[in-house]
N, CA and C atoms as a LAMMPS dump frame, in Angstrom:
ITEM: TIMESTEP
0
ITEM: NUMBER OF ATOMS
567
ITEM: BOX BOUNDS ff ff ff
-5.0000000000000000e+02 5.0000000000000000e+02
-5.0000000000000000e+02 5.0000000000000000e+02
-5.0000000000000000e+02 5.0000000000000000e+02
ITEM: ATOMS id mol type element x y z
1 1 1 N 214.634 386.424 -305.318
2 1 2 C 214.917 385.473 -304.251
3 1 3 C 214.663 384.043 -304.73
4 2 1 N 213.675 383.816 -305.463
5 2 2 C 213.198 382.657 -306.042
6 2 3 C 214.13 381.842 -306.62
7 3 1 N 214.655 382.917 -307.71
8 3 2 C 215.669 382.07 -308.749
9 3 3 C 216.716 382.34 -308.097
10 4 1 N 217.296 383.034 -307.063
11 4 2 C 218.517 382.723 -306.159
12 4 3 C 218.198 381.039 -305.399
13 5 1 N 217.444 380.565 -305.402
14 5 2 C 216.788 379.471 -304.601
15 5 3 C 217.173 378.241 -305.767
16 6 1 N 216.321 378.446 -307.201
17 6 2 C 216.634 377.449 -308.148
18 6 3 C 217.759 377.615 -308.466
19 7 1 N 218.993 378.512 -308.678
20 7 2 C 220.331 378.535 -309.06
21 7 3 C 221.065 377.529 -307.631
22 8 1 N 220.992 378.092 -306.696
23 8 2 C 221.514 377.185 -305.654
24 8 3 C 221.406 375.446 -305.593
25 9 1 N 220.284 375.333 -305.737
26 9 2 C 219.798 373.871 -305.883
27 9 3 C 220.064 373.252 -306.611
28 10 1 N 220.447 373.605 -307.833
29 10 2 C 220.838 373.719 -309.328
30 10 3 C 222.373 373.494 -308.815
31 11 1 N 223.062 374.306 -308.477
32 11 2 C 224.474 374.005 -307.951
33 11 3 C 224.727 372.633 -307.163
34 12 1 N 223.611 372.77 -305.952
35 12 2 C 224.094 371.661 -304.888
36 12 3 C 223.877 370.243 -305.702
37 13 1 N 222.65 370.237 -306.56
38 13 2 C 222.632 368.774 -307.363
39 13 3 C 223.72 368.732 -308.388
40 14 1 N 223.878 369.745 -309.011
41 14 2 C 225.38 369.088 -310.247
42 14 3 C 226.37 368.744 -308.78
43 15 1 N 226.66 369.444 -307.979
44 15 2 C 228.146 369.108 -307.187
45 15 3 C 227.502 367.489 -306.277
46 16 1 N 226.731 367.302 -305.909
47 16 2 C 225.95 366.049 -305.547
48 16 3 C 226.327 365.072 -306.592
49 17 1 N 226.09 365.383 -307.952
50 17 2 C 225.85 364.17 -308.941
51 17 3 C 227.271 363.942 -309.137
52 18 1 N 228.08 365.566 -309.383
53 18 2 C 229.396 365.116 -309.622
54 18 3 C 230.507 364.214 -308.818
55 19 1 N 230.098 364.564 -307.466
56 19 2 C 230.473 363.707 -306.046
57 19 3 C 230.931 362.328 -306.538
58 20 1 N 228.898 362.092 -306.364
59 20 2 C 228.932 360.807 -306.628
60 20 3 C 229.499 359.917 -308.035
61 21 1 N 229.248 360.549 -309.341
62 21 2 C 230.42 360.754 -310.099
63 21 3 C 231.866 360.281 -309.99
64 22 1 N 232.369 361.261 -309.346
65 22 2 C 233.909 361.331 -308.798
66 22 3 C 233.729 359.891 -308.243
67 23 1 N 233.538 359.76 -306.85
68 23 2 C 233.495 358.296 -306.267
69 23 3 C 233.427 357.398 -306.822
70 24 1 N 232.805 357.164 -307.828
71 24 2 C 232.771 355.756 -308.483
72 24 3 C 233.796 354.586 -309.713
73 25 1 N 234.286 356.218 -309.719
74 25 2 C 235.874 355.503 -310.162
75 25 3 C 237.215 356.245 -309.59
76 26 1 N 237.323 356.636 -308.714
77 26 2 C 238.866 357.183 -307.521
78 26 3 C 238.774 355.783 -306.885
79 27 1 N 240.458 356.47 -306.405
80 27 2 C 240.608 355.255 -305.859
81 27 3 C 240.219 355.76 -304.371
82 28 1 N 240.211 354.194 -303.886
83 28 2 C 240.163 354.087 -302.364
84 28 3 C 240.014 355.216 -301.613
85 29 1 N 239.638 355.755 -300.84
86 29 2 C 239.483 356.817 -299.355
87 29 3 C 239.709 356.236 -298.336
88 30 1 N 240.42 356.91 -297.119
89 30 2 C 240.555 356.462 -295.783
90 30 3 C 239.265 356.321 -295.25
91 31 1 N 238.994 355.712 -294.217
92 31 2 C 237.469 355.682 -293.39
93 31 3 C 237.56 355.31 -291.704
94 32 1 N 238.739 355.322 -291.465
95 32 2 C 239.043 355.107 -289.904
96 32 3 C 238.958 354.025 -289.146
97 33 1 N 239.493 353.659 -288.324
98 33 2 C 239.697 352.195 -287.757
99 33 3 C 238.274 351.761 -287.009
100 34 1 N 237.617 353.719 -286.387
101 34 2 C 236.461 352.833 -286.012
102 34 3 C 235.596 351.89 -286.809
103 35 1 N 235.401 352.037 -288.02
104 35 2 C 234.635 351.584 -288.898
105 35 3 C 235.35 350 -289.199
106 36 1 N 236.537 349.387 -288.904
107 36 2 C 236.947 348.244 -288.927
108 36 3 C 236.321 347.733 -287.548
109 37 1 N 236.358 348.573 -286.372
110 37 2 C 236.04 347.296 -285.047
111 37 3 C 235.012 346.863 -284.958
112 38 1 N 233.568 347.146 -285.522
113 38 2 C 232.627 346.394 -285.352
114 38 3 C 233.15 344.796 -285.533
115 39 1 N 233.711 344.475 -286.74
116 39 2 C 233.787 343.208 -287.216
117 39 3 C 235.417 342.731 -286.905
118 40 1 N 236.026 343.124 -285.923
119 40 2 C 237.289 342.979 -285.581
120 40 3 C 237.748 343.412 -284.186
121 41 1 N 236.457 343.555 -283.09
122 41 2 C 236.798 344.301 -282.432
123 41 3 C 237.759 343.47 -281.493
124 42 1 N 237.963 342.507 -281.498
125 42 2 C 239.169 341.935 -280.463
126 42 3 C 240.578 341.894 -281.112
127 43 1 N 240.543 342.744 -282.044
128 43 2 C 242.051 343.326 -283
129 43 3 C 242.067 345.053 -282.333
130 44 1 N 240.951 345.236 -282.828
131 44 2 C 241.011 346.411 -282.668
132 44 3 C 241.484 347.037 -280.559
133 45 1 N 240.416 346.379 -280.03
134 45 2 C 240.866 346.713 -278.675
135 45 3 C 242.566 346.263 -278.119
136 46 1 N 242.804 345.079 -279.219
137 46 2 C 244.59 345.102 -278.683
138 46 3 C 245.104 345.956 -279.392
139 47 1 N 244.977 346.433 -280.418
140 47 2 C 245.417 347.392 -281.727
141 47 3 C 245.538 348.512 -280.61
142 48 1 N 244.443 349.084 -279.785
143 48 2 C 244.398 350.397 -278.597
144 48 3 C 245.216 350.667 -278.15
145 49 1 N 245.614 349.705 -277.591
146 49 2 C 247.11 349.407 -276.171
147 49 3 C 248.445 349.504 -277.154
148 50 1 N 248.398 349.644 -278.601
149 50 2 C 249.614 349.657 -278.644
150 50 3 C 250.622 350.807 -278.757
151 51 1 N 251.864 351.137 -279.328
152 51 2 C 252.757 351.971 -280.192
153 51 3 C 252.085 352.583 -281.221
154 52 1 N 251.464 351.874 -281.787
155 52 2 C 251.141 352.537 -283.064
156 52 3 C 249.972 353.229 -283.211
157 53 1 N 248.929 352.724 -282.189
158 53 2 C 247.757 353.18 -281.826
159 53 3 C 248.031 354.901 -281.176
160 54 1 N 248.865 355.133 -280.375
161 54 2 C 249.594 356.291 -279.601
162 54 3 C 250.519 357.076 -280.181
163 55 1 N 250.868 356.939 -281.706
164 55 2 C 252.092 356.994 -282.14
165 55 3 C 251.833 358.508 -282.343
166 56 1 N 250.802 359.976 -282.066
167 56 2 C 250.869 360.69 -282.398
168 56 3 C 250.86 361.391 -280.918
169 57 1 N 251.031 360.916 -280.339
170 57 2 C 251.436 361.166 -278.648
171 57 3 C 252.648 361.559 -278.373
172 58 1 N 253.423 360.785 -279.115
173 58 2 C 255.017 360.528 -278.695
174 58 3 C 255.283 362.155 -279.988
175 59 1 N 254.492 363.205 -280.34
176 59 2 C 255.122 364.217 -280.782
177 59 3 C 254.845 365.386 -279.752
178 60 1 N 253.835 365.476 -278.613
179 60 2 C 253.972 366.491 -278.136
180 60 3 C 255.051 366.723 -277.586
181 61 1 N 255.002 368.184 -276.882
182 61 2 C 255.718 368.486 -275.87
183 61 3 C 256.393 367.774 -274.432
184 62 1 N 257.289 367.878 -274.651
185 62 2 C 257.67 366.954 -273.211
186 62 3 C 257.862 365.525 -273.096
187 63 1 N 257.315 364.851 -274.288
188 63 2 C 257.159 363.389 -274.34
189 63 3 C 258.418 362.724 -274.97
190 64 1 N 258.845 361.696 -274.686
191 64 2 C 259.778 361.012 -275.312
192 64 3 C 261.077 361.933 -275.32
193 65 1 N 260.684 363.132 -273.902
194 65 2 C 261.748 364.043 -274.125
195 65 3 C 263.528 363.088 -274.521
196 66 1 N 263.97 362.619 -273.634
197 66 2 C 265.748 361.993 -273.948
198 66 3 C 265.41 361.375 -275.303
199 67 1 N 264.827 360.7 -276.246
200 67 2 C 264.744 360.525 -277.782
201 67 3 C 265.069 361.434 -278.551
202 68 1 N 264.172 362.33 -278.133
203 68 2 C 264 363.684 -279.204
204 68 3 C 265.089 364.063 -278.979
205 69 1 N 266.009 364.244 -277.649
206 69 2 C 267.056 365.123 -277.541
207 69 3 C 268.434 363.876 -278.518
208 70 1 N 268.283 363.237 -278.05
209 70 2 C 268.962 362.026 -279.04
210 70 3 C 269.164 362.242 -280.328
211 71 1 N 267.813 362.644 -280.549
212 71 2 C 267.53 362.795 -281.895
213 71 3 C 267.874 364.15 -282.501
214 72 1 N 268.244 365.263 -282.274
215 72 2 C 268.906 366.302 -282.291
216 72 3 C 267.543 367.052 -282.36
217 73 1 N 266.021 366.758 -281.734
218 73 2 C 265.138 367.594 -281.787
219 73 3 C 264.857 368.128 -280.495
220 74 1 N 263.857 369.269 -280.43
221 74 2 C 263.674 370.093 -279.397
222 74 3 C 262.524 369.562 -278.561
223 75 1 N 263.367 368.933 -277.447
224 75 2 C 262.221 368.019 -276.532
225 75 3 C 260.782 369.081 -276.143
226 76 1 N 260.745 370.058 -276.077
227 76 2 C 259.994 371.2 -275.619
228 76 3 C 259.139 371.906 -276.663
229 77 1 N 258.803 371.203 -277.998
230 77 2 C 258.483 371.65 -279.394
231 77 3 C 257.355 370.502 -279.576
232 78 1 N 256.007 371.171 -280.067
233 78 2 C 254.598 370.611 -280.576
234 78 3 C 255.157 370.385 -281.683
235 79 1 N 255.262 368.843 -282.198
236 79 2 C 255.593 368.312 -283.282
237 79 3 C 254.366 367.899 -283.959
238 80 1 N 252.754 367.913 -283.184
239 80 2 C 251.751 367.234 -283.59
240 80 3 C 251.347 368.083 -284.884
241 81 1 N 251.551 369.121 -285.621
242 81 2 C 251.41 369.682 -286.261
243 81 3 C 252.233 370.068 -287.609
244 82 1 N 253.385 369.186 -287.334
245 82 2 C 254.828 369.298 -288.191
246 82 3 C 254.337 368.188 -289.578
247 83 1 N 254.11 368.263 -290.68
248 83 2 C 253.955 367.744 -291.722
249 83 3 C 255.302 366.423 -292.159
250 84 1 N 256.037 366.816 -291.835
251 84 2 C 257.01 365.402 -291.697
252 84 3 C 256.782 364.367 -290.556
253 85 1 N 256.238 364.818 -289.7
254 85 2 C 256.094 363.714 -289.092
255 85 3 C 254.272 363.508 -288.853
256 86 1 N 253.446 364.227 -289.599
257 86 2 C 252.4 363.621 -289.373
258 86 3 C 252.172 362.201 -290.408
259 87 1 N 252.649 362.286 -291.386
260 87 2 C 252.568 361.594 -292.618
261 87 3 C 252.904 360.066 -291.804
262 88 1 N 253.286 360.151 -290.649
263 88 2 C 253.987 358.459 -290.201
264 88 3 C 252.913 358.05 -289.034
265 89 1 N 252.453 359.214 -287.594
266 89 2 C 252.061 359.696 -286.836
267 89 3 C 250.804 359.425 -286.897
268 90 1 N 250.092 359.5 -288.33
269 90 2 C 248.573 359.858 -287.82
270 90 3 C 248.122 358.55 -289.115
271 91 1 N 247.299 358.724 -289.778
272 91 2 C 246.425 357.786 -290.617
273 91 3 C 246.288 358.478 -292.067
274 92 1 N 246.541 358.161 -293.026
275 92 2 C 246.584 358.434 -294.407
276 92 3 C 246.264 360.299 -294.463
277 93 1 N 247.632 360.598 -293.338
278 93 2 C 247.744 362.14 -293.729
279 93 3 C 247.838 362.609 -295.225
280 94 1 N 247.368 363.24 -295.372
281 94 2 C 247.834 364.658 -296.839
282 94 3 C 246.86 363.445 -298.025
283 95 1 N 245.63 362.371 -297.652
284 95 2 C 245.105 361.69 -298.744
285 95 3 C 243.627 362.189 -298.204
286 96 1 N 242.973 361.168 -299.293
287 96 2 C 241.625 361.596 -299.132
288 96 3 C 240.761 361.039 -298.005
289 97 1 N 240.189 361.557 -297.292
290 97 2 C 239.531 360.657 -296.124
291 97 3 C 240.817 360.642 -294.692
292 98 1 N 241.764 360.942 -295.13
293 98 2 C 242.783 361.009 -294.415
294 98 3 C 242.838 361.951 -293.064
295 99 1 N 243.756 362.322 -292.001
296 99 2 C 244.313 362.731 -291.136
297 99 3 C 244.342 364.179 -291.595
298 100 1 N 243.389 365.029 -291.181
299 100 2 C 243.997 366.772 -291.402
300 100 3 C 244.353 367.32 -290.311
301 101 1 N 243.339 367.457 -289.303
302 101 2 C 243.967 367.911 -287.859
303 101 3 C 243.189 367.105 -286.706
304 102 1 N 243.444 366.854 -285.592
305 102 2 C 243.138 366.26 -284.497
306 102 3 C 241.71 366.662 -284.062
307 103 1 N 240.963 367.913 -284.221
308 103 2 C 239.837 368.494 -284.507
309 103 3 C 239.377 368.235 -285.236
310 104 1 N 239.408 367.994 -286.578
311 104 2 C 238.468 367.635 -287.868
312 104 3 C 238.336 366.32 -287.794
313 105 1 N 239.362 365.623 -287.546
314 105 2 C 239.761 364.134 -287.837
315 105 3 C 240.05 363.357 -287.114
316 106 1 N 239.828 362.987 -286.036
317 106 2 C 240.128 362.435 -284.711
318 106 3 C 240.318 361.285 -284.685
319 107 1 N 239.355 360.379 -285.592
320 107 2 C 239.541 359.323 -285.758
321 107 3 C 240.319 358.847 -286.527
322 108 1 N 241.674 359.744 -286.943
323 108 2 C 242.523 359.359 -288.509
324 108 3 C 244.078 359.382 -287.146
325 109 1 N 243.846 359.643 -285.695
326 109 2 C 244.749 360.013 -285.158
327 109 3 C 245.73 358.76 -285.076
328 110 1 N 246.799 358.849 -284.733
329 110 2 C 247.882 357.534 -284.458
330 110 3 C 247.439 356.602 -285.862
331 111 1 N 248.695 355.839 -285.963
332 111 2 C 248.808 354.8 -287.048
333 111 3 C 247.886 353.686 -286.663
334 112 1 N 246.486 353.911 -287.585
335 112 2 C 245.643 353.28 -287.641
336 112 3 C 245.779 351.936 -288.509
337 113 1 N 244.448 351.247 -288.84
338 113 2 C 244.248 349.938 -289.324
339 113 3 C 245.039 349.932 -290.324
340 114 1 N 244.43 351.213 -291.068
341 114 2 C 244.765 351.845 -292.94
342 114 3 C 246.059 351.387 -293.316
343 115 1 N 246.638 352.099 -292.536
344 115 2 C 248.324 352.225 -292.435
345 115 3 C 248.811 351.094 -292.784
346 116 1 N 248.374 350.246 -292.781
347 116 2 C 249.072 348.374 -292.553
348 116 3 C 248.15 348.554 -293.952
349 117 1 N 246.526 347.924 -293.824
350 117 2 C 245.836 347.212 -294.384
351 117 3 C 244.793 348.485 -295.874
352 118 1 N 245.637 349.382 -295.973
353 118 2 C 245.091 350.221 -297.137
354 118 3 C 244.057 350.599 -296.915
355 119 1 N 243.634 352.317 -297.75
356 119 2 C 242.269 352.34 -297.04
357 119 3 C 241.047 351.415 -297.778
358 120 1 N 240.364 351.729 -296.522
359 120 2 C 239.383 350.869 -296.383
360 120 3 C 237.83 350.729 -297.364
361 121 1 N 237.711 351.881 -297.994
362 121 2 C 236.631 352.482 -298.475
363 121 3 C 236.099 351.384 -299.12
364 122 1 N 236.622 350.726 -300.466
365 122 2 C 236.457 349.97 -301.233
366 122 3 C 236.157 348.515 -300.987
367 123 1 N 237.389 348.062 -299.672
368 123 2 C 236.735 346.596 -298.991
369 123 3 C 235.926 346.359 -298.135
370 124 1 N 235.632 347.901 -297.309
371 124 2 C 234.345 347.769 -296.764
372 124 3 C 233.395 347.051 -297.312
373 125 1 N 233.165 348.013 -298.198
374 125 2 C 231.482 347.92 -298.678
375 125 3 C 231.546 346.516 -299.195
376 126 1 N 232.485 345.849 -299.395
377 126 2 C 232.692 344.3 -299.514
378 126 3 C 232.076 343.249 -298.578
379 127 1 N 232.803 343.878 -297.67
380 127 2 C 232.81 343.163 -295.735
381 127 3 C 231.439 343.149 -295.424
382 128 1 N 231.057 344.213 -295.938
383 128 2 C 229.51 344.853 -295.119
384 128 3 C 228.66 343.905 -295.896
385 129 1 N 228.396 343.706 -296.935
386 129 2 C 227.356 343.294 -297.881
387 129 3 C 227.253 341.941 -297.815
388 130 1 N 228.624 340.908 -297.526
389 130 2 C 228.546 340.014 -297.236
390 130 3 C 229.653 339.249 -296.27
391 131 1 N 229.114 338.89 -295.252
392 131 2 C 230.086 338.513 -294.215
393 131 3 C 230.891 337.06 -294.761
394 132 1 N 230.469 336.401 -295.873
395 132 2 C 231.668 335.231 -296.001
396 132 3 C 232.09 335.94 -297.569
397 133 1 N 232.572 337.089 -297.645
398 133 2 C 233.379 337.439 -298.825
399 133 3 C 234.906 336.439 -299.085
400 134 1 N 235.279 336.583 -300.335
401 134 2 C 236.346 335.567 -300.027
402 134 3 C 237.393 336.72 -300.264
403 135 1 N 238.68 336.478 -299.47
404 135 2 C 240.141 337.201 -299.468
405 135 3 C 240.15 337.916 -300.551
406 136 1 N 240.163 337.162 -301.828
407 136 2 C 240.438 337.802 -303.063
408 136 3 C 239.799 339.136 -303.176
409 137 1 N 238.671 338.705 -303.285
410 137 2 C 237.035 339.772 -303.337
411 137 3 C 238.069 341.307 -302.54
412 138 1 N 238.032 341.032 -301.429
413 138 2 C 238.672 342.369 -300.898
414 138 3 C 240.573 342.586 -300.937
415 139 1 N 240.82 342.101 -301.454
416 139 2 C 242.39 341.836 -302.056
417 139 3 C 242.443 342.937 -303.124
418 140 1 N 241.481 342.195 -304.209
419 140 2 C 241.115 343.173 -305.668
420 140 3 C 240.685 344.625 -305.125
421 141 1 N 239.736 344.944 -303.596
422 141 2 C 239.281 345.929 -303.816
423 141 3 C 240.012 346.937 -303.053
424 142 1 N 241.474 346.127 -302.773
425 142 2 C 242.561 346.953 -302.197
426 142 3 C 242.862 346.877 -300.702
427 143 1 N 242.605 345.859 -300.144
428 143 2 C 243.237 345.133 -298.733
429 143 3 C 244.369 344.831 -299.202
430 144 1 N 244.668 344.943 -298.111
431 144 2 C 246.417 344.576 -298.154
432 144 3 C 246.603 343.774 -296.487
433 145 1 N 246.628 342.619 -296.881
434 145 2 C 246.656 341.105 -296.018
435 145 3 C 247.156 340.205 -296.387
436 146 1 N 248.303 340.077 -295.855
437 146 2 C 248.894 340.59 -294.76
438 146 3 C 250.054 341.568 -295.212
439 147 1 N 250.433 342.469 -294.56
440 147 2 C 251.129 343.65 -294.857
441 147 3 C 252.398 343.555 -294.755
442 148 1 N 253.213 343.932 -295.856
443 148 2 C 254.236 343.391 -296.271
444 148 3 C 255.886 344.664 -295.482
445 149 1 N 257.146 343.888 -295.621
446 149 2 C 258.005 345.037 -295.117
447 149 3 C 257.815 346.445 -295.708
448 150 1 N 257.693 346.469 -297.061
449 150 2 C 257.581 347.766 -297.868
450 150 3 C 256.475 348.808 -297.45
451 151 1 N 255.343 347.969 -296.939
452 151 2 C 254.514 348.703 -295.691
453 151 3 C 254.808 349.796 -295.131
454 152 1 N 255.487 349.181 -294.539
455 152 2 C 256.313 349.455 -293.154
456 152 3 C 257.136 350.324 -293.663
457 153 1 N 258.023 350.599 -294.486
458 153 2 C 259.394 350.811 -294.891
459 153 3 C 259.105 352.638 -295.439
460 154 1 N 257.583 353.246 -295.249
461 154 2 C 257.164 353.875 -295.665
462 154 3 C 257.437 354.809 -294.354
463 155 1 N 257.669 354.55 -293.461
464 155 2 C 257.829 355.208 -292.27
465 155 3 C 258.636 354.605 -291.801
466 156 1 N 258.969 353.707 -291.533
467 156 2 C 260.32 353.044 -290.758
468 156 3 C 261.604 352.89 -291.729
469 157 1 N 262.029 354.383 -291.746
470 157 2 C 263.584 353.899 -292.784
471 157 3 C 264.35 355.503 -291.853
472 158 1 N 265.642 355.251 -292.765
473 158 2 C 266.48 356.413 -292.391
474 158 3 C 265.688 358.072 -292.232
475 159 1 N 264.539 358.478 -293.075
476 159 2 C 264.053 359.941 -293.09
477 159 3 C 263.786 359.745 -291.549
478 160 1 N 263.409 359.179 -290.479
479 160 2 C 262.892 359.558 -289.616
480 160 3 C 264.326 360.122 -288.484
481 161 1 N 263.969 361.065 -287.949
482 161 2 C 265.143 361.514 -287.052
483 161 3 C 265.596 361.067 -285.884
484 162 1 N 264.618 359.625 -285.925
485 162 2 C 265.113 358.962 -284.337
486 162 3 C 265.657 357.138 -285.35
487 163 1 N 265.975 357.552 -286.33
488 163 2 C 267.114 356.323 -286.322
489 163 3 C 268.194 356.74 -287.173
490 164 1 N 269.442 355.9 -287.329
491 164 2 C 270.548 356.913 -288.223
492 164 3 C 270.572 356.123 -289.308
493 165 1 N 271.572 356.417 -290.251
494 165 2 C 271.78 356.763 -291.331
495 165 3 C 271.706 355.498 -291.68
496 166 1 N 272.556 354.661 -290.988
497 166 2 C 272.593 353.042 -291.071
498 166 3 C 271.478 352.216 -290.65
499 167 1 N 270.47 352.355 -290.308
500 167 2 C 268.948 352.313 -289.965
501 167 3 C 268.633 351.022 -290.583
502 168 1 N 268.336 349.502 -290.181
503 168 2 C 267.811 348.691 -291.088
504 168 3 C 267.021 348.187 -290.258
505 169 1 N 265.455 348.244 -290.627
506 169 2 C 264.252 347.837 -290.185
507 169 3 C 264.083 346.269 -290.251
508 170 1 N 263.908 345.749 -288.947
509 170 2 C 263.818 344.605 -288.858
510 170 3 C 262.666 344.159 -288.826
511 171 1 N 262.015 343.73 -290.162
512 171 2 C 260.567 343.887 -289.879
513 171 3 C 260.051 342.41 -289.284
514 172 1 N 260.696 340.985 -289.758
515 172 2 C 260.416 339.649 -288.897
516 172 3 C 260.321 339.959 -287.268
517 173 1 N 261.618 341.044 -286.386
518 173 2 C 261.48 341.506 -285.337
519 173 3 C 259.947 342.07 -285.08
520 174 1 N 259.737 343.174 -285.642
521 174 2 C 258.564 343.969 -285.262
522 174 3 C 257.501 343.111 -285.827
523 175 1 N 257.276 342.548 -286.686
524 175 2 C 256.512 341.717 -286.495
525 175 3 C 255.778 340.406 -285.501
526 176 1 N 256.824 339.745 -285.271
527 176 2 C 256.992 338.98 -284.353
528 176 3 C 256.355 340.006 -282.526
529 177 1 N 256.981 341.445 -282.725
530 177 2 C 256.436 341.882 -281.3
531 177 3 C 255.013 342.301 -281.366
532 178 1 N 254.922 342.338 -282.371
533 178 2 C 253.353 342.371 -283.239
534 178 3 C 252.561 344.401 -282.985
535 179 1 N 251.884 344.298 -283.915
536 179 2 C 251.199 345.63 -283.609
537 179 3 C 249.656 345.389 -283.05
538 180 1 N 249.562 344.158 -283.424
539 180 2 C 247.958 343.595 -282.586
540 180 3 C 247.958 342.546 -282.649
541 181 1 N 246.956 341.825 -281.799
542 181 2 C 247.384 340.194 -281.436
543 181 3 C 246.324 340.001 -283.002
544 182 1 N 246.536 338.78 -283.724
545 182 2 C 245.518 338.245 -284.531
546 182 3 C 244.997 337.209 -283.753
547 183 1 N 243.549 337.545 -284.774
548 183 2 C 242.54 336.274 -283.698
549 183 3 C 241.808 335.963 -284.896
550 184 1 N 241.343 334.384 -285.112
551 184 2 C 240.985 333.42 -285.48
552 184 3 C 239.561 334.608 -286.402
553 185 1 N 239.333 334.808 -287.701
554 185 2 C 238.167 335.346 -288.133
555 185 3 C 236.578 334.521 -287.801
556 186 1 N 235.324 335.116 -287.332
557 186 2 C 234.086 334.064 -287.143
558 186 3 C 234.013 333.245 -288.604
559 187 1 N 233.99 333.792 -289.427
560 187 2 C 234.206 333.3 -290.952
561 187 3 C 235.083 333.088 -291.821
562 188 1 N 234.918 331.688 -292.313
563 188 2 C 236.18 331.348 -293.296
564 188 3 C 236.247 332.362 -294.67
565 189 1 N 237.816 332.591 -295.076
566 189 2 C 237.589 333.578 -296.078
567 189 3 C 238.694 333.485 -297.172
């Protein structure tokens, strides 16, 4: 029983060391929008109210039924689970730190911060350590500010089944209707 005890421990510290290991040179991990609103929360609470915030809503059953039928899909069909459309739907599906199911991951649900502004893992610990970091500082550590059409273009192009073939994303439009209001940062950066 003993040395079943030191073999185990023995396991959990190499996979511990290797972890931490691993982490220190991968890239980026998702980490969820809650972890942006402390220091953004008047983005984040308009970010709530929007499209994109809900965007994994508009796959159940029954919802957006005349679209879907538009769309040659089955208004009456749980799409929240369909791998083509979670990848747009939810927050850095099929990555690390990412969107697995609505149960595990709740907070990866609807097109979060990530989605726009890359995950977060790396400029956190930026943000956190010092509140007048400069742009660059979290630029290098993989922010993406301000988020460009090609962004976007990752989910908003012809693959999706609710636009056609001729599909051209107007992103100055959607921009302009905005996905969250911006507000003035407490600190220059």
């Amino acid at each position: 029983m003993k040395a079943r005890v030191l073999v185990m421990m023995g396991l959990l510290a190499s996979f511990i060391g290797g972890a931490m290991m691993a982490r220190a040179g991968d890239e980026a991990t998702y980490v969820g929008s809650s972890k942006c609103k402390p220091c953004h929360f008047k983005q984040a609470n308009s970010w709530a109210q929007t499209k994109m915030a809900k965007a994994l809503d508009v796959l159940a059953p029954g919802v957006n039924a005349e679209a879907k039928t538009k769309a040659g899909l089955d208004p009456k069909k749980d799409y929240s689970k369909d791998p083509k459309c979670l990848k747009c739907h939810t927050t850095g599906y099929g990555k690390t730190g990412g969107f697995t199911t609505i149960e595990a991951t709740p907070a990866m649900v609807g097109v979060g911060c990530e989605m726009c502004h890359g995950p977060g893992s790396k400029y956190i610990e930026i943000m956190r350590a010092n509140k007048l970091y400069k742009k660059a500082e979290v630029a290098a550590a993989g922010l993406v500010s301000p988020p460009t059409k090609e962004h976007c273009l990752h989910c908003h192009n012809p693959e999706s089944p609710f636009v056609g073939k001729d599909y051209v994303f107007d992103f100055e439009k959607r921009k302009a209707q905005g996905t969250h209001e911006h507000f003035p940062m407490a600190n220059p950066h």
